[in-house]
C-alpha positions as a Python dict, from the first residue, in 0.01 Angstrom:
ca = {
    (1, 'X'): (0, 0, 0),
    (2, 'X'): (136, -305, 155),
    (3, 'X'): (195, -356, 525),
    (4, 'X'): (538, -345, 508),
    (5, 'X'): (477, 30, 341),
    (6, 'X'): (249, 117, 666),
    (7, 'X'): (446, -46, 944),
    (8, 'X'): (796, -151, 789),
    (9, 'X'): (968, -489, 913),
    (10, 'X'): (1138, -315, 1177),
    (11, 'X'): (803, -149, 1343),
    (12, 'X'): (635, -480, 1334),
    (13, 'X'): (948, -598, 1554),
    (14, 'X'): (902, -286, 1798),
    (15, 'X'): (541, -380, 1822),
    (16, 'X'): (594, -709, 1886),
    (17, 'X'): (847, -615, 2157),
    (18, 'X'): (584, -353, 2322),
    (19, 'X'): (351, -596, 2323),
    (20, 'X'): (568, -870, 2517),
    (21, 'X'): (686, -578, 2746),
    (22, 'X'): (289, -484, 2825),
    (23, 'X'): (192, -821, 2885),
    (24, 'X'): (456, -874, 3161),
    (25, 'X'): (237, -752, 3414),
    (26, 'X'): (-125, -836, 3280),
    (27, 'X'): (-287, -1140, 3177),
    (28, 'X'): (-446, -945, 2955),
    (29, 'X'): (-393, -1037, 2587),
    (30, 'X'): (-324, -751, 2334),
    (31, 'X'): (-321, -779, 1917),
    (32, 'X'): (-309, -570, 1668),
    (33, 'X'): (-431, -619, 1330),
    (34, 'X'): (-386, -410, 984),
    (35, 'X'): (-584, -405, 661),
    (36, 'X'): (-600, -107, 380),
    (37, 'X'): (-967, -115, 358),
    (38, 'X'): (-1291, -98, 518),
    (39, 'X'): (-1625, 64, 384),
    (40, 'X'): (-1836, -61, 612),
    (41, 'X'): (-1875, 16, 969),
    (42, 'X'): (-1501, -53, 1167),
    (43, 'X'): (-1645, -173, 1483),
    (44, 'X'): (-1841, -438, 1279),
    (45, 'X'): (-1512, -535, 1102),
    (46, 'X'): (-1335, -520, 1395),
    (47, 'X'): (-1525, -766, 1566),
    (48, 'X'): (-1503, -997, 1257),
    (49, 'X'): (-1188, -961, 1242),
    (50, 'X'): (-1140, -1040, 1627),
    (51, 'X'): (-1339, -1322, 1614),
    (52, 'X'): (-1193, -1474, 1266),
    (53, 'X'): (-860, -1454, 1431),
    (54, 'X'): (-961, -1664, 1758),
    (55, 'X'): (-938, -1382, 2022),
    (56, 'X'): (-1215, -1452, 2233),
    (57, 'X'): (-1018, -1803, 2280),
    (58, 'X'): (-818, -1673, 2646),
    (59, 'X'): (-894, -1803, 2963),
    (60, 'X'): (-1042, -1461, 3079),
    (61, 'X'): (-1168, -1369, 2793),
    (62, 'X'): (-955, -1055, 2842),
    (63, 'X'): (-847, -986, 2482),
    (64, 'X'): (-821, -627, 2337),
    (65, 'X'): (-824, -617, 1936),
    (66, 'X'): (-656, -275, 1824),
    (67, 'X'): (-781, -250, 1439),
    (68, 'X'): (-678, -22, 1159),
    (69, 'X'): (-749, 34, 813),
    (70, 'X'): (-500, 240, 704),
    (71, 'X'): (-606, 347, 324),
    (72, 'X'): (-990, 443, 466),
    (73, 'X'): (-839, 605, 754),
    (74, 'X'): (-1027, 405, 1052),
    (75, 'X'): (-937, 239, 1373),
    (76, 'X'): (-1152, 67, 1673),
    (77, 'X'): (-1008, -67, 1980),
    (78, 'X'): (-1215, -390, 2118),
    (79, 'X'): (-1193, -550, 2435),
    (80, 'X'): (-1302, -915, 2482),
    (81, 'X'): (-1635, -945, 2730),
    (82, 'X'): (-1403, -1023, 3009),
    (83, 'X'): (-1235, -691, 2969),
    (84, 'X'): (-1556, -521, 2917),
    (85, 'X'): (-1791, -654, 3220),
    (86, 'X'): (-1535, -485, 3465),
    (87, 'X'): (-1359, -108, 3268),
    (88, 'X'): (-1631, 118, 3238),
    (89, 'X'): (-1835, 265, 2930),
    (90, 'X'): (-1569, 413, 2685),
    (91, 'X'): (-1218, 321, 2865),
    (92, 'X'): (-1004, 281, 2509),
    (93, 'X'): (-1138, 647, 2391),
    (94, 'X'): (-825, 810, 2519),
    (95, 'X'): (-625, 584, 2293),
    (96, 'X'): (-780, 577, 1986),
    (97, 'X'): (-755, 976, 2040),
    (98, 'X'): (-374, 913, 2112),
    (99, 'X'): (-333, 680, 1804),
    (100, 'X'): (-539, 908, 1539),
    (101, 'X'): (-292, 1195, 1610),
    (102, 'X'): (-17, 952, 1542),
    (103, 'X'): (-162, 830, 1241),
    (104, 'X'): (-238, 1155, 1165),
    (105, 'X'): (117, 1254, 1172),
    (106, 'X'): (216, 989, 977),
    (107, 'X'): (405, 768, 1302),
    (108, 'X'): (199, 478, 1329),
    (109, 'X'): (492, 227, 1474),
    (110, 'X'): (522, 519, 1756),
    (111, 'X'): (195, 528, 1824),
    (112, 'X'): (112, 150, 1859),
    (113, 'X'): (369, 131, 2083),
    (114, 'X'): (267, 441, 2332),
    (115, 'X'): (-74, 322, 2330),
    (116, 'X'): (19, -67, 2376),
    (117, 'X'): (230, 53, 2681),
    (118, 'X'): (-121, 250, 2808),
    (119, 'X'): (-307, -88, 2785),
    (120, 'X'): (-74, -283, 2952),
    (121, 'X'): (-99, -19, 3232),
    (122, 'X'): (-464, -1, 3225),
    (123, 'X'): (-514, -358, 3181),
    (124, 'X'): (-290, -480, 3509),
    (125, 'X'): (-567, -305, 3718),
    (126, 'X'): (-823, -583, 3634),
    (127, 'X'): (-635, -846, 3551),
    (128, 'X'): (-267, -830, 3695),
    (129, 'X'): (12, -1078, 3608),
    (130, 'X'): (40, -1419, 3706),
    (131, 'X'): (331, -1585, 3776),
    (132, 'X'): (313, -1880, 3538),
    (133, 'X'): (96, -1664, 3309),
    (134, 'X'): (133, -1764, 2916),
    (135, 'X'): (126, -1598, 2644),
    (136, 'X'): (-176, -1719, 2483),
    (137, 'X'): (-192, -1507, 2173),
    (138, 'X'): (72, -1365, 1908),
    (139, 'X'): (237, -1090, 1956),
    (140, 'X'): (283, -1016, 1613),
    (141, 'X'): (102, -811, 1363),
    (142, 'X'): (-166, -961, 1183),
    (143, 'X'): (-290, -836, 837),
    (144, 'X'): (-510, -884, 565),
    (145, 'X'): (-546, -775, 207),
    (146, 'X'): (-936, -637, 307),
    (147, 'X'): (-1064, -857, 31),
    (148, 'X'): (-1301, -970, 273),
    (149, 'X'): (-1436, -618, 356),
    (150, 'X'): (-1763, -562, 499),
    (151, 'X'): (-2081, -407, 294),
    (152, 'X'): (-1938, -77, 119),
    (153, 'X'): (-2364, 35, 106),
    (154, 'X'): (-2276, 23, 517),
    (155, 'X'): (-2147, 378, 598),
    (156, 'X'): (-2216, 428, 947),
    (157, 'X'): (-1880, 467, 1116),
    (158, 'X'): (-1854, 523, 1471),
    (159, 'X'): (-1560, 648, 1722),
    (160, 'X'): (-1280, 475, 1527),
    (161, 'X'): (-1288, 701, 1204),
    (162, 'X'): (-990, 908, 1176),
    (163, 'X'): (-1120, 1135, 968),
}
């Protein structure tokens, strides 16, 4: 399946726009990034993934990486260590249990962007908007083939499987 099967043209677009609309009143950074596979362990991807696409590059370190494989059925949400030495233990859990029912139900675009509004919520409360704040990451979605997939002998699989 190609992204464009998962999250059509027109999703990425209303991603892209709840994104921008989030980051109006944080400084926070938020991405999201696709891929059909991974065997291995999806925080471990996810955090190669965050850090092969530059997101621990913001001032504040205040990044948050939403990451799904969509064929394996797996997501992980991952905060940069700016965002994680001040929300306590376990603050995305409620929306990767908000974004596996979506998935679930086969509404991905709907639940990106009810989740993405969440963060920017959650996110304003330790690191509110600036006035000349830029936007120092895409808003777009990023993808990959998963031709660069982790160790498929690498089954553990933590919070983010949606199975």
């Amino acid at each position: 399946m190609a992204l464009v099967d998962f999250i059509p043209s027109e999703g990425q677009r209303r991603i892209a726009d709840a994104i921008t609309a989030a980051e109006r009143h944080t400084t926070g950074e938020i991405c999201v990034h696709v891929t059909p596979r991974c065997r291995g362990d999806v925080l471990k991807r996810a955090a190669k993934t965050f850090n092969r696409l530059h997101l621990y590059t913001t001032k504040r370190r205040n990044a948050v990486l939403i990451f799904i494989a969509y064929d394996d059925r797996k997501l992980a949400i991952l905060g940069d260590t700016g965002i994680n030495a001040v929300v306590p233990h376990g603050y995305w859990d409620s929306e990767v249990e908000v974004l596996t029912r979506y998935l679930k139900a086969g509404r991905p675009v709907d639940g990106l962007c009810e989740i993405i509004a969440h963060m920017g919520e959650r996110l304003s409360q330790y690191f509110p908007g600036e006035r000349n704040d830029e936007n120092e990451l895409s808003n777009e979605v990023t993808f990959d083939d998963g031709t660069d997939d982790d160790d498929p002998t690498d089954t553990h699989q933590d919070y983010g499987n949606m199975e």
